[in-house]
C-alpha positions as CSV (number, residue, x, y, z in Angstrom):
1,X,7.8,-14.9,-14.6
2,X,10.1,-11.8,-13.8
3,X,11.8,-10.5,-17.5
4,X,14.4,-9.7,-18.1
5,X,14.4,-5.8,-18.3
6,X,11.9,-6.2,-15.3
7,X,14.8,-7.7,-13.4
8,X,17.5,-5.1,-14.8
9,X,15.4,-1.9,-13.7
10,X,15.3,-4.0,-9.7
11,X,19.0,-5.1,-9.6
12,X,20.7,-3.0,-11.8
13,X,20.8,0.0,-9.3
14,X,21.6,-2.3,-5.9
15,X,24.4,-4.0,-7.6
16,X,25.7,-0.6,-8.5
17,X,26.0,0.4,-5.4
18,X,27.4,-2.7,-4.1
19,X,30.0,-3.2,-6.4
20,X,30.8,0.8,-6.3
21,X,31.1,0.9,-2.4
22,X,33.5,-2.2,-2.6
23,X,35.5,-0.7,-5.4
24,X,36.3,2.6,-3.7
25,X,37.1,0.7,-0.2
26,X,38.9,-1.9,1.7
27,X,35.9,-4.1,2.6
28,X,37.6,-4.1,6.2
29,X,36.9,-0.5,6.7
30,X,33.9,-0.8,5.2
31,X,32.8,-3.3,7.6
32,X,33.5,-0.9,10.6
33,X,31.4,2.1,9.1
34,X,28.5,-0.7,8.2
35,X,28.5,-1.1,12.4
36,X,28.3,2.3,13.1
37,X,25.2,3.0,11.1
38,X,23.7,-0.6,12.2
39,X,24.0,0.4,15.9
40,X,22.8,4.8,15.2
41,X,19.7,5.2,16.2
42,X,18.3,6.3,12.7
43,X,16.2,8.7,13.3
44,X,14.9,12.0,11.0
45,X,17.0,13.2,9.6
46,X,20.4,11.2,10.6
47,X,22.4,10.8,7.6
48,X,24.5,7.7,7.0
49,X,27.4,9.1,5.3
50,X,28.1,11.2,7.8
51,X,27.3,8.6,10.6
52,X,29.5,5.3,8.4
53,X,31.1,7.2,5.8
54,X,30.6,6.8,1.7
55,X,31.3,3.5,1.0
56,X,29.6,2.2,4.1
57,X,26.6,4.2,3.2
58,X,26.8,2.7,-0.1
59,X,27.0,-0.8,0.6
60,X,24.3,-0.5,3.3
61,X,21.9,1.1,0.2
62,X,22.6,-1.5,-2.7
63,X,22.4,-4.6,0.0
64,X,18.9,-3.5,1.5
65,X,17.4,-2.5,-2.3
66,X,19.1,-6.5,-3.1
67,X,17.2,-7.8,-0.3
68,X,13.9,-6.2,-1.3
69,X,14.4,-7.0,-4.9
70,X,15.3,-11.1,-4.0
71,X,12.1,-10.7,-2.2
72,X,10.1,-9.7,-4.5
73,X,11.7,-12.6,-6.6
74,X,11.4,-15.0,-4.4
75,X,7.6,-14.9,-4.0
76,X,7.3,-14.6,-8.1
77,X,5.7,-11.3,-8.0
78,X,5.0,-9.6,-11.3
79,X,7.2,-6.6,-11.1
80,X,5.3,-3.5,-12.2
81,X,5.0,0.2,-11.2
82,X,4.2,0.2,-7.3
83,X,7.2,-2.7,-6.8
84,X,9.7,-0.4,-8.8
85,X,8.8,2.4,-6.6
86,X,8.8,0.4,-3.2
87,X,12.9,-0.7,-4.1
88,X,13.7,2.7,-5.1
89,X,11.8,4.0,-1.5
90,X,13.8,1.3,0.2
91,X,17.2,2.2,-1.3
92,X,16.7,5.9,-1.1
93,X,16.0,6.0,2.6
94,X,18.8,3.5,3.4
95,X,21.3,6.5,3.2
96,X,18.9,7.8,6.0
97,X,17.1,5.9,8.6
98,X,17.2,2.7,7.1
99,X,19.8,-0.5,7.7
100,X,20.2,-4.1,6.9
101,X,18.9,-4.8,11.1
102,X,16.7,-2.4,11.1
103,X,14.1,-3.5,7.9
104,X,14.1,-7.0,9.0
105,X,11.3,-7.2,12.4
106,X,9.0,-4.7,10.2
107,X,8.9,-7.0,7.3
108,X,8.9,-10.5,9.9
109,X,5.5,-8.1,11.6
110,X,3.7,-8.1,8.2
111,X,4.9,-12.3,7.6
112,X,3.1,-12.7,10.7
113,X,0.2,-11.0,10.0
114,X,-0.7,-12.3,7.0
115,X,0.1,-16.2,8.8
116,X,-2.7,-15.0,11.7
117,X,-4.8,-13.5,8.5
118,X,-4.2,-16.7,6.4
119,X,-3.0,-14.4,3.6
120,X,0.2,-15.1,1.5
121,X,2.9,-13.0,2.0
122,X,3.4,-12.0,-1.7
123,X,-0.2,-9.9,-0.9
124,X,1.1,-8.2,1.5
125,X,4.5,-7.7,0.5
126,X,4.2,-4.3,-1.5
127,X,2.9,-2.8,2.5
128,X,5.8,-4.5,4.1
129,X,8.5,-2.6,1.9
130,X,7.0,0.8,1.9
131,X,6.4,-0.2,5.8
132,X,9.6,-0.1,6.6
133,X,9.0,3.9,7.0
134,X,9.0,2.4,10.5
135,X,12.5,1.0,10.7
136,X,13.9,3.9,13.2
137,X,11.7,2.5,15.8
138,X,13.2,-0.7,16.2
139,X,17.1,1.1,16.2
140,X,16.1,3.7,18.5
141,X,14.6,1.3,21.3
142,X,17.4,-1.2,20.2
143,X,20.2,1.2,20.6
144,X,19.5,4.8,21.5
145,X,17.0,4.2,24.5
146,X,19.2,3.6,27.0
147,X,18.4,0.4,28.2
148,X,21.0,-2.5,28.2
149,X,22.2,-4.1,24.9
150,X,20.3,-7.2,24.9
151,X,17.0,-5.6,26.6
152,X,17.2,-3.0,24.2
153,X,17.4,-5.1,21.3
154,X,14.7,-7.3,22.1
155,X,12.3,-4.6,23.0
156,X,13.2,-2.6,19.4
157,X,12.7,-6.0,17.6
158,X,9.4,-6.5,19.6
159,X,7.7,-3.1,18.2
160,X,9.1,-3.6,14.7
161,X,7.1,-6.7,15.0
162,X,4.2,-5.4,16.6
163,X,4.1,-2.2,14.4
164,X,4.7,-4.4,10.7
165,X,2.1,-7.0,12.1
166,X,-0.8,-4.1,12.8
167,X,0.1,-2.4,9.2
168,X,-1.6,-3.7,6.7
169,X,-4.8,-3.2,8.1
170,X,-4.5,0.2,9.2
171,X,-2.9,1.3,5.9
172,X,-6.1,0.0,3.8
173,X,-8.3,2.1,6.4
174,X,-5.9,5.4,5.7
175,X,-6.3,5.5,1.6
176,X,-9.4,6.8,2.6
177,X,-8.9,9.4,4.4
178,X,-6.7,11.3,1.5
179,X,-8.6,9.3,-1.2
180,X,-5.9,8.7,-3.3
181,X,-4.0,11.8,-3.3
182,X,-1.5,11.8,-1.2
183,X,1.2,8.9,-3.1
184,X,3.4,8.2,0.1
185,X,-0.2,6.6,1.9
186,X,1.9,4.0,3.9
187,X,3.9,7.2,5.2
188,X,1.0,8.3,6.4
189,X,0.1,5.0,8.2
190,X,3.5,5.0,9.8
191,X,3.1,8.6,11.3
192,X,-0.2,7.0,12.8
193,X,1.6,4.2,14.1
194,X,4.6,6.1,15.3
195,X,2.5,9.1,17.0
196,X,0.5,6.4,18.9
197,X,4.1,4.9,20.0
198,X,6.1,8.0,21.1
199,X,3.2,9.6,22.4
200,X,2.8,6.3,24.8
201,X,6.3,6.4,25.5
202,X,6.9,9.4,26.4
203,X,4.3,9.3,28.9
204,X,7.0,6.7,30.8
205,X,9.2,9.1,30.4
206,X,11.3,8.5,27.1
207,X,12.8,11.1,25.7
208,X,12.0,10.9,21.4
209,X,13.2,13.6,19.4
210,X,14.8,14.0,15.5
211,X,17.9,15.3,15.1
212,X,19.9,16.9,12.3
213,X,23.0,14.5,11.7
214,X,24.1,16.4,7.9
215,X,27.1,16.0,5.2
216,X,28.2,17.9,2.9
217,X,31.2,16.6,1.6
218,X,29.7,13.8,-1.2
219,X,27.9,17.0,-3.4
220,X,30.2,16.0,-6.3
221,X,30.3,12.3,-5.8
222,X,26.9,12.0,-6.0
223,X,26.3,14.6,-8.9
224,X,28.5,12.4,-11.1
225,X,26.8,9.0,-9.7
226,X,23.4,10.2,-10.1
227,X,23.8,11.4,-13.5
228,X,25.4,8.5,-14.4
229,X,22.3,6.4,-13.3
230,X,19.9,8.9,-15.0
231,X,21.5,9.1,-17.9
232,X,21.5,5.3,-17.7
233,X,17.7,4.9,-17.5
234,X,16.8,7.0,-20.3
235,X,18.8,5.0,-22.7
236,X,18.1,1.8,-21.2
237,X,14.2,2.9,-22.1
238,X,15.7,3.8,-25.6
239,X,17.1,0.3,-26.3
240,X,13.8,-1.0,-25.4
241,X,12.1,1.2,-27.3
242,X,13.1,-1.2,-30.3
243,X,11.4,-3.8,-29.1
244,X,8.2,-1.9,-28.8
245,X,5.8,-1.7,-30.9
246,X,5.0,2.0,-30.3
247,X,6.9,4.5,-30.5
248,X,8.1,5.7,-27.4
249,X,6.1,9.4,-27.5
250,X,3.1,7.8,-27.8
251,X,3.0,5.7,-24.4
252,X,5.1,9.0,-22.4
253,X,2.3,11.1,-23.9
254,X,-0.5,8.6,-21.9
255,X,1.5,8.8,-18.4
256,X,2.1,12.6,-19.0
257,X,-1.7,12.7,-19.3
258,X,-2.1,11.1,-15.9
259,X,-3.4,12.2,-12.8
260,X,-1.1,10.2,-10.8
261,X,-3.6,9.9,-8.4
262,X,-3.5,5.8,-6.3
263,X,-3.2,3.4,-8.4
264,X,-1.4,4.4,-11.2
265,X,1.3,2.0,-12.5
266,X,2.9,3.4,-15.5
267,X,4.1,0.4,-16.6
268,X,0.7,-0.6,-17.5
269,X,-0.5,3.3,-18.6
270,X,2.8,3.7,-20.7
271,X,5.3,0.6,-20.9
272,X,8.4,-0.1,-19.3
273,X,10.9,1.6,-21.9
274,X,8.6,4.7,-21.1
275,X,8.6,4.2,-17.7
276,X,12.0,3.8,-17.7
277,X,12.7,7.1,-19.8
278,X,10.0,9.1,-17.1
279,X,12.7,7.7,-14.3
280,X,15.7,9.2,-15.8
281,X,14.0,12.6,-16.6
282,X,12.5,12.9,-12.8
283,X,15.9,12.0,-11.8
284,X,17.9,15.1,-13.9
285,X,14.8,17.2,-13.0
286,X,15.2,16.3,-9.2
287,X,19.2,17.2,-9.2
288,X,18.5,20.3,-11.2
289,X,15.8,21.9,-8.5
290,X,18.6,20.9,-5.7
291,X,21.4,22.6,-8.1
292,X,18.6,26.0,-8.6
293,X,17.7,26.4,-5.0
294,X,21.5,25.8,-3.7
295,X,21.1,22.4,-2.1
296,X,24.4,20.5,-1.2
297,X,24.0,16.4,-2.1
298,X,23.8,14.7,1.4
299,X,22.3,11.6,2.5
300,X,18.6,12.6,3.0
301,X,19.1,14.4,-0.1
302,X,20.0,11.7,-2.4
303,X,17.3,9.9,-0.4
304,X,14.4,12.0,-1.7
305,X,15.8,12.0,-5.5
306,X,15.4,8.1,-5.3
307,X,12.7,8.1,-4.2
308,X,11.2,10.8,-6.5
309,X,12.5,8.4,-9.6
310,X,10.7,5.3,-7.8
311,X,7.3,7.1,-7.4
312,X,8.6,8.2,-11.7
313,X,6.6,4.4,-11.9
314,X,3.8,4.8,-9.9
315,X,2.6,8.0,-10.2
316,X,4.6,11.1,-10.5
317,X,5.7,13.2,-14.0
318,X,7.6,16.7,-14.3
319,X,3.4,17.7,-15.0
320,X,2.1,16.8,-11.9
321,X,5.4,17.2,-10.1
322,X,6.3,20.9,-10.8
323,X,3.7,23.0,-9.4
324,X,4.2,21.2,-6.0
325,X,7.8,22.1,-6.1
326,X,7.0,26.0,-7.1
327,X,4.8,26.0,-4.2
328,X,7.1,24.6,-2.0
329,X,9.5,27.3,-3.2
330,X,7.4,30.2,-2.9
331,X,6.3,28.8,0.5
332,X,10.1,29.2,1.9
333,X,10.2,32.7,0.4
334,X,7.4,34.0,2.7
335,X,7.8,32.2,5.4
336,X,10.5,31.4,7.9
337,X,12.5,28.8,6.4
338,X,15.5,29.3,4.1
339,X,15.1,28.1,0.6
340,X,18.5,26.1,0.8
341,X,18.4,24.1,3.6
342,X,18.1,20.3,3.3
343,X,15.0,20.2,5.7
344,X,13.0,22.4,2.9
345,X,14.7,20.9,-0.2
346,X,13.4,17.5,1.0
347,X,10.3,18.7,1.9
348,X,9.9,19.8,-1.9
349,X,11.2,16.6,-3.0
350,X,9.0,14.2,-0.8
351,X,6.1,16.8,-1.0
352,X,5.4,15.7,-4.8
353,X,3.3,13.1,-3.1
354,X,1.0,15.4,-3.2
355,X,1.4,15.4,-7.4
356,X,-1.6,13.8,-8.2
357,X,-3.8,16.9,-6.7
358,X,-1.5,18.7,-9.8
359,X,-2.7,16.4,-12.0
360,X,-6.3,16.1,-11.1
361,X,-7.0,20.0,-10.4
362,X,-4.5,21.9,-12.1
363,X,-1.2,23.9,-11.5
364,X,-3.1,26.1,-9.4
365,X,-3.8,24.0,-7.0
366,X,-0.9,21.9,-7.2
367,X,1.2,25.5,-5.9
368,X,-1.6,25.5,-2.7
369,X,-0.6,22.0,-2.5
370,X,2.9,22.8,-2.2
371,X,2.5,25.7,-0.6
372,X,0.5,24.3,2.6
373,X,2.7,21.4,2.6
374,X,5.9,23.2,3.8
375,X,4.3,24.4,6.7
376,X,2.6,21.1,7.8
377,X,5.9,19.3,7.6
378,X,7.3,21.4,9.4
379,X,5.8,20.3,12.3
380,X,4.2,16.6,12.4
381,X,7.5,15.4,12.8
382,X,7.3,16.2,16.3
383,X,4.2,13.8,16.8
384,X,6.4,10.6,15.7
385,X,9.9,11.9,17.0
386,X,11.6,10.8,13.6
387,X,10.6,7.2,14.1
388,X,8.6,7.5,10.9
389,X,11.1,8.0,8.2
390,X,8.5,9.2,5.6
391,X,7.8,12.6,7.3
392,X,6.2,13.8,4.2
393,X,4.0,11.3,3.6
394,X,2.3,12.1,7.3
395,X,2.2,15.9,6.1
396,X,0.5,15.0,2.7
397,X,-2.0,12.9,3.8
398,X,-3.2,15.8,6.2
399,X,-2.6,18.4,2.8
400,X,-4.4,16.1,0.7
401,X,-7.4,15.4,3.1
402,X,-8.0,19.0,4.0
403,X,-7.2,20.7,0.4
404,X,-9.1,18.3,-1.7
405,X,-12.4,18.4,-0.4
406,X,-11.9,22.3,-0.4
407,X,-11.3,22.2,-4.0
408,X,-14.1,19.8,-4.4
409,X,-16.6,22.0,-3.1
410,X,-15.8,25.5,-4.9
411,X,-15.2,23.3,-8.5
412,X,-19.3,21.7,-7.8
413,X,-20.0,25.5,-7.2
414,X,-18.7,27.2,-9.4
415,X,-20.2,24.2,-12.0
416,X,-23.9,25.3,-10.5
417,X,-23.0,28.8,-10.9
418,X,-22.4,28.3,-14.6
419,X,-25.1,26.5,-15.0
């Protein structure tokens, strides 16, 4: 049975959105924004408040992180680490890519797999959530294809179904090939699937490309908001504290000891007031790297800091977290891209899933991490055409795969050396 500051960390931040977006707008307007984003075709990086405004954006966030959340509820799942991250993941990248059509044929593909499998849905659900990574494949075929409304629609519903139904499987067979380090691992499924889908397709002739759909006119908003919700988890984790019966360095210090590396639920490693507390600090810590390097609070952005307090559950800390993002840094200053830009701050953000290599190997290689993850991201987005919302996740798995074994090797080395 769900408890009660279980339920409060999954609803808390949906309803907050919810109530905000219809507090700041006539629901009518809203309504008309809500269509606008519904019928874009979503793909990297389109940003919702610029596509449907604020408030649309809002409501489109908070009702998507309700659904997952009822979900989870409804098939009486235990709510620990990897769920917290998956609502946070689902919220985050509903200000870019995903919508309240879009989610639903990836999550009815993984239903159907698990009928045909004879497999419950609550096993599957966790892969159904982060799968919706694939969500811009059923709006772009639905609505930015060209192909008549109703054909359109049908045929985008069709691959969301096919793509969700083939996922679970393939995303069991891809945790091997980073072994654990790369935290976004159904990211890196999805960049599979979607490569194999836009390579196909453009062979007929379909033309799949991201785009660069930006705001920049929410920076303060969402600098007030955010802190607010920060601010919010580290004293919600403080009023639970009392509760606990250790006190609440002593459970931070175990998930600051962490690797990070798959599976690593802090809720179990620390507790939830500590997990909570780890949330609030990687969400200031997020906003305070976007405020150092110049970055202006748009959809994508806001996107990754969610995101980054999500994985704050299941596997990342300011330890692990902080050499990627110096590598990251250091990357831009050598090489072509400009420190500033959304495209890099994201890919700093969403590149601390390569933390647990920080946390496992040191800061050293948690910089080479970073470093080499700026340049793959950079360009696997091509392969997919945006369909795959978690970009980074692609990149890292490739990082992860190439630069642990590397690392592997000269540590067994230098260990025969010494000895």
């Amino acid at each position: 049975m769900i408890k009660f500051k279980e339920m409060t960390l999954l609803f808390s931040l949906p309803l907050l959105l919810i109530f905000t977006s219809l507090f700041l707008q006539n629901p009518a307007k809203i309504l008309e924004g809500i269509s606008q984003i519904v019928l874009s075709p979503g793909l990297l990086l389109t940003d919702y408040l610029a596509i449907g405004g604020l408030n649309a954006t809002l409501l489109n966030a908070g009702l998507c992180g309700l659904a997952s959340a009822l979900l989870i509820l409804l098939c009486k799942i235990e709510v620990n680490g990897p769920f917290i991250a998956a609502v946070y993941t689902v919220v985050g990248f509903a200000f870019f890519g995903k919508n309240i059509f879009n989610i639903w044929p990836i999550l009815g593909g993984v239903y159907l797999s698990g009928i045909y499998k004879k497999i419950p849905f609550r096993n599957n659900l966790l892969i159904a959530l982060f799968g919706t990574t694939l969500a811009p494949l059923v709006s772009f075929f639905a609505f930015g294809s060209g192909l008549p409304t109703l054909q359109g629609v049908l045929l985008g519903i069709s691959f969301g179904l096919a793509s969700g139904f083939i996922l679970p499987s393939l995303a069991s067979h891809m945790l091997r090939f980073h072994d654990g380090y790369n935290l976004y691992n159904v990211g890196f499924t999805g960049g599979i699937i979607g490569s194999f889908i836009v390579a196909n397709a453009r062979s007929f002739g379909v033309e799949i490309y991201t785009v660069n759909i930006l705001s920049e006119e929410y920076d303060f908003f969402f600098k007030i908001f955010l802190g607010f919700v920060f601010i919010g988890l580290i004293l919600t984790g403080l009023i639970f504290t009392r509760s606990s019966s250790e006190k609440i360095y002593i459970p931070l210090k175990r998930i600051y000891r962490s690797s990070g590396r798959l599976v690593s639920d802090f809720t179990i490693l620390g507790n939830f007031p500590s997990t909570f507390i780890n949330m609030g600090i990687m969400g200031i810590a997020s906003m305070i790297f976007v405020f150092l390097v110049g970055g202006t609070l748009n959809g994508p952005i806001v996107g990754s800091i969610l995101t980054v307090v999500g994985f704050a559950a299941f596997g990342k800390h300011v330890r692990n977290c902080f050499p990627i993002l110096i590598g990251v840094v250091l990357a831009s200053f050598m090489k072509i891209w400009e420190t500033s830009t959304t495209i890099v701050i994201i890919a700093g953000l969403f590149g601390t899933t390569l933390a647990p290599i920080a946390g496992q190997y040191g800061f050293i290689a948690g910089m080479l991490a970073g470093f080499f993850h700026l340049s793959i991201v950079m360009n696997v987005a091509s392969l997919h055409g945006g369909i795959n919302l978690y970009n980074n996740g692609f990149a890292g798995g490739f990082v992860a795969a190439f630069l642990v074994p590397i690392i592997d090797f000269i540590k067994r080395h230098g260990e025969n050396y010494e000895g």
